[in-house]
C-alpha positions in Angstrom: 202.5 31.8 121.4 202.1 30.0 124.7 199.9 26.8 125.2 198.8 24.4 127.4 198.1 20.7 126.0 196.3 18.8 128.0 196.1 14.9 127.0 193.2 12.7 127.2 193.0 9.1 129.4 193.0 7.1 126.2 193.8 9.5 122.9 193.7 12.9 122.3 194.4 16.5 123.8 193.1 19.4 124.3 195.0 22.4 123.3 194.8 26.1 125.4 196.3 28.5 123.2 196.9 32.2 124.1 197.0 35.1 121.6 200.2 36.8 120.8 199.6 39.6 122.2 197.6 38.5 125.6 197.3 41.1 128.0 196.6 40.5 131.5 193.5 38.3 131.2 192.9 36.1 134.0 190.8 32.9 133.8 189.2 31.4 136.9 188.4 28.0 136.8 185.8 26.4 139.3 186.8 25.4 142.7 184.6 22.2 142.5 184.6 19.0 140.2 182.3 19.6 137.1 182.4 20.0 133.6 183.6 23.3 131.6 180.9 23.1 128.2 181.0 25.8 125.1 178.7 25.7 122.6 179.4 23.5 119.4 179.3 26.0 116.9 179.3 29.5 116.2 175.6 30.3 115.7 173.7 32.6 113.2 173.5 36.8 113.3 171.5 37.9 115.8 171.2 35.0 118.0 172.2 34.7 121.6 173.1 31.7 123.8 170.6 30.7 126.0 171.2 27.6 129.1 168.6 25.1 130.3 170.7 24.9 133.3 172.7 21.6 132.8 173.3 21.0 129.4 175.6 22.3 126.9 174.3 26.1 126.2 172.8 26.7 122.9 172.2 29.1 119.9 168.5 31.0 119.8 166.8 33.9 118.6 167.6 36.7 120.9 164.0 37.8 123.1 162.5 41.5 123.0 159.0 41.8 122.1 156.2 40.5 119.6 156.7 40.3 115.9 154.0 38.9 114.8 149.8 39.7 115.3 146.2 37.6 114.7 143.4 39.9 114.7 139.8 38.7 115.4 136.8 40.9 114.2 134.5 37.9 114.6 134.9 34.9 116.7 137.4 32.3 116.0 140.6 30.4 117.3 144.4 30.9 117.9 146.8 28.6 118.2 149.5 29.4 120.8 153.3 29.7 119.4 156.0 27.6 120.5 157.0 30.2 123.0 154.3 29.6 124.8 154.6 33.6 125.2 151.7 36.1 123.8 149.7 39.5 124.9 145.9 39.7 124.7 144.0 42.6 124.4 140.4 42.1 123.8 137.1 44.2 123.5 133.2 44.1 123.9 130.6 45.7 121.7 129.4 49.3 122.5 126.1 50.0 123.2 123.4 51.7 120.5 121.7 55.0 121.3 117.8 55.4 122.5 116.0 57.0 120.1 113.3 60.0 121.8 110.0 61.6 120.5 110.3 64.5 122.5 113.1 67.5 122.0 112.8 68.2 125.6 113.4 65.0 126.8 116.3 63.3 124.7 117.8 60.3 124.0 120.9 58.9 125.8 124.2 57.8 124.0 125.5 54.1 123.9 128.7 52.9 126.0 131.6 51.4 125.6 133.0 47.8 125.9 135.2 47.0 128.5 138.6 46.2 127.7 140.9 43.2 128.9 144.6 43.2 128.1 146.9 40.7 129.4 150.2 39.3 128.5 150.4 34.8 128.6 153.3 33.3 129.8 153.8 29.4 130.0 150.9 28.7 128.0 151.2 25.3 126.7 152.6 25.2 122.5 149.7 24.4 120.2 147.3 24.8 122.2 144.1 26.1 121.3 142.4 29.0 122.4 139.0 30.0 121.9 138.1 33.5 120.8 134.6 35.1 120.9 133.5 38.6 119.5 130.5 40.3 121.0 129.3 42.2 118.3 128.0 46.1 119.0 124.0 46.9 120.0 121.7 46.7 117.5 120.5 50.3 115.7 117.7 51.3 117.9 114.9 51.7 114.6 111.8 53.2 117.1 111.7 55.2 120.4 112.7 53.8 123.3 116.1 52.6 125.1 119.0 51.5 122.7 120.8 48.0 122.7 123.5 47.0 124.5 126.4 45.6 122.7 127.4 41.4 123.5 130.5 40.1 125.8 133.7 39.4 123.8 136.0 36.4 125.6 139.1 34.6 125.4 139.2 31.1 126.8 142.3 29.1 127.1 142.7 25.9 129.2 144.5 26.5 132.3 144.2 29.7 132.5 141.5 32.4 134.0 138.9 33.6 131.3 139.3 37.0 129.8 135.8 39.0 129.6 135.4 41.8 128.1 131.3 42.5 128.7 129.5 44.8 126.3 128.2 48.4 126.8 124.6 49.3 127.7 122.7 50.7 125.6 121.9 54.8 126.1 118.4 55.6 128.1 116.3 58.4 127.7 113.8 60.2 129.6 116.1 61.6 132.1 117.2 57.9 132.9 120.5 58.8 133.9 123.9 57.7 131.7 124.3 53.8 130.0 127.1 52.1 132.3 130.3 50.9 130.1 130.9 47.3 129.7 133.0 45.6 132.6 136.5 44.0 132.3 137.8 40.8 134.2 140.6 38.2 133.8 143.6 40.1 132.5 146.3 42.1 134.1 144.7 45.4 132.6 140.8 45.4 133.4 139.3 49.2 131.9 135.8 49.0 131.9 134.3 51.0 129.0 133.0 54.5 129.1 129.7 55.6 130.3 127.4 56.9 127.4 125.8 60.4 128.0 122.8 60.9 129.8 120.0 62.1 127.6 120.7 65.9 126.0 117.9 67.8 125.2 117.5 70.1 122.0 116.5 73.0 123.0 114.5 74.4 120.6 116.2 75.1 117.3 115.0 73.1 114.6 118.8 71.8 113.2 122.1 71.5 114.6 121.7 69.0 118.2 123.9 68.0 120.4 122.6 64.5 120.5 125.2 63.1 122.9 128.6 61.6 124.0 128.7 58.1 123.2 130.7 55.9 125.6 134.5 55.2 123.8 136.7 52.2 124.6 141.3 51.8 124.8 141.2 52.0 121.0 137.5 53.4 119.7 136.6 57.1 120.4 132.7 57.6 121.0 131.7 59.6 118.6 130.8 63.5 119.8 127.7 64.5 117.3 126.1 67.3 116.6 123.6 66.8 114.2 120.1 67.5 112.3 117.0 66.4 114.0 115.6 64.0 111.5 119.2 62.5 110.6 120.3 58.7 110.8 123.3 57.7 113.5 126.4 56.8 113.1 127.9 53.3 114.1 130.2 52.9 116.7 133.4 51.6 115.8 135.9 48.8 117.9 133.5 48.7 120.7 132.3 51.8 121.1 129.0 53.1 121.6 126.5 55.6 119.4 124.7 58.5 119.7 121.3 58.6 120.5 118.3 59.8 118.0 114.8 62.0 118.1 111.8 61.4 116.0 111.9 57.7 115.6 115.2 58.3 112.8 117.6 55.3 113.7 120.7 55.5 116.4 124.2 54.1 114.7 124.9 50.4 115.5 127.3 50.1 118.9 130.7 48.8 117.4 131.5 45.6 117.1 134.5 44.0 119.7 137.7 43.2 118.5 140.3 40.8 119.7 144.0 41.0 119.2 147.1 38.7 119.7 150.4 39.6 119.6 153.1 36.8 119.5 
């Protein structure tokens, strides 16, 4: 086999070596004064090499996306990875139905929490991050106009607030629809559905159609039809409940949710 051995200043050599069988492979070296580098060793499976730019390029984990998740159903904190690298998606509580004495007149459904998602990039390692969960509206227990569900929020230092506000809670009397909780901060902003304007039940005894309630990105609003004198249902990750006749309770609004993915 051909080589070329090139000898140090002082001691040493260093020895370019070409397989028996060669080919016609060509290598270019630079036409300016600098320094050739490799890396010092051979790395592990499934690692690539990655260059700051200047110094000798080294073995890490290959990129692609998340592997691991922290989910929130209450409030809490999260501590960001050494990547620096993580995707947000946050949700505020739904709204609660109105409850309605009258069967011609009937209750409106709760909405549903806005939703943030956003992906961090640069965030500083270890770093702390505080995460707030707006829990879902309050079962409406009498007639009149259910309870809206609370904001959820991410808060990180340096970096714009994520707020996901809650959904109103469902009107009655011909009101009009409950508005869906807004969304601001991330790089995906849905505000949450609109809960259904109050439906009225006709006048069979059993079997309503007692609304729409609002949904959110990952809770369906629940569709019901239901007896007159029943209890609601709750809502479920943010979203809102169907309204109620007769002073029987509307379902709790979901709570929020917050989840990271890092």
């Amino acid at each position: 086999m051909s080589s070329i051995v090139i000898a140090g200043d002082t001691s040493g050599s260093v020895t370019l070596q070409a397989p028996a069988t060669a080919g016609s492979t060509v290598l270019t070296l630079p036409s300016t004064t600098g320094t050739v580098m490799a890396p010092t060793s051979s790395g592990t499976a499934g690692q690539v090499l990655t260059s700051s730019g200047s110094a000798t390029p080294t073995w890490a984990a290959a990129g692609g996306g998340f592997s691991q998740a922290q989910v929130f159903a209450a409030s809490g904190s999260f501590t960001v990875p050494a990547s620096g690298k993580f995707k947000v998606t946050i949700i505020g509580g739904g709204g609660s139905g109105a409850v309605s004495g009258s069967t011609t007149n009937g209750p409106g459904s709760g909405a549903g929490g806005g939703t943030v998602i956003k992906w961090f990039t640069g965030a500083t390692p270890s770093a702390t991050a505080t995460v707030t969960i707006g829990a879902g509206g309050v079962s409406k227990t009498s007639i009149g106009v259910g309870n809206a569900g609370g904001n959820s929020t991410f808060v990180l230092s340096g970096f714009t607030t994520l707020t996901a506000s809650g959904g109103a809670g469902g009107f009655g009397g011909g009101n009009g629809a409950a508005s869906g909780g807004a969304a601001a901060g991330g790089d995906i902003n849905s505000p949450g559905q609109n809960g259904s304007p109050n439906v009225n039940a006709n006048d069979s005894p059993t079997n309503l159609v007692v609304g729409f309630a609002g949904s959110t990105l990952l809770g369906f609003g629940l569709v019901e039809m239901t007896n007159i004198n029943s209890t609601g249902v709750a809502g479920v990750l943010g979203a809102g409940s169907c309204g109620r006749y007769n002073s029987n309770a509307s379902g709790a609004g979901g709570d929020g949710i917050c989840i990271v993915e890092y």
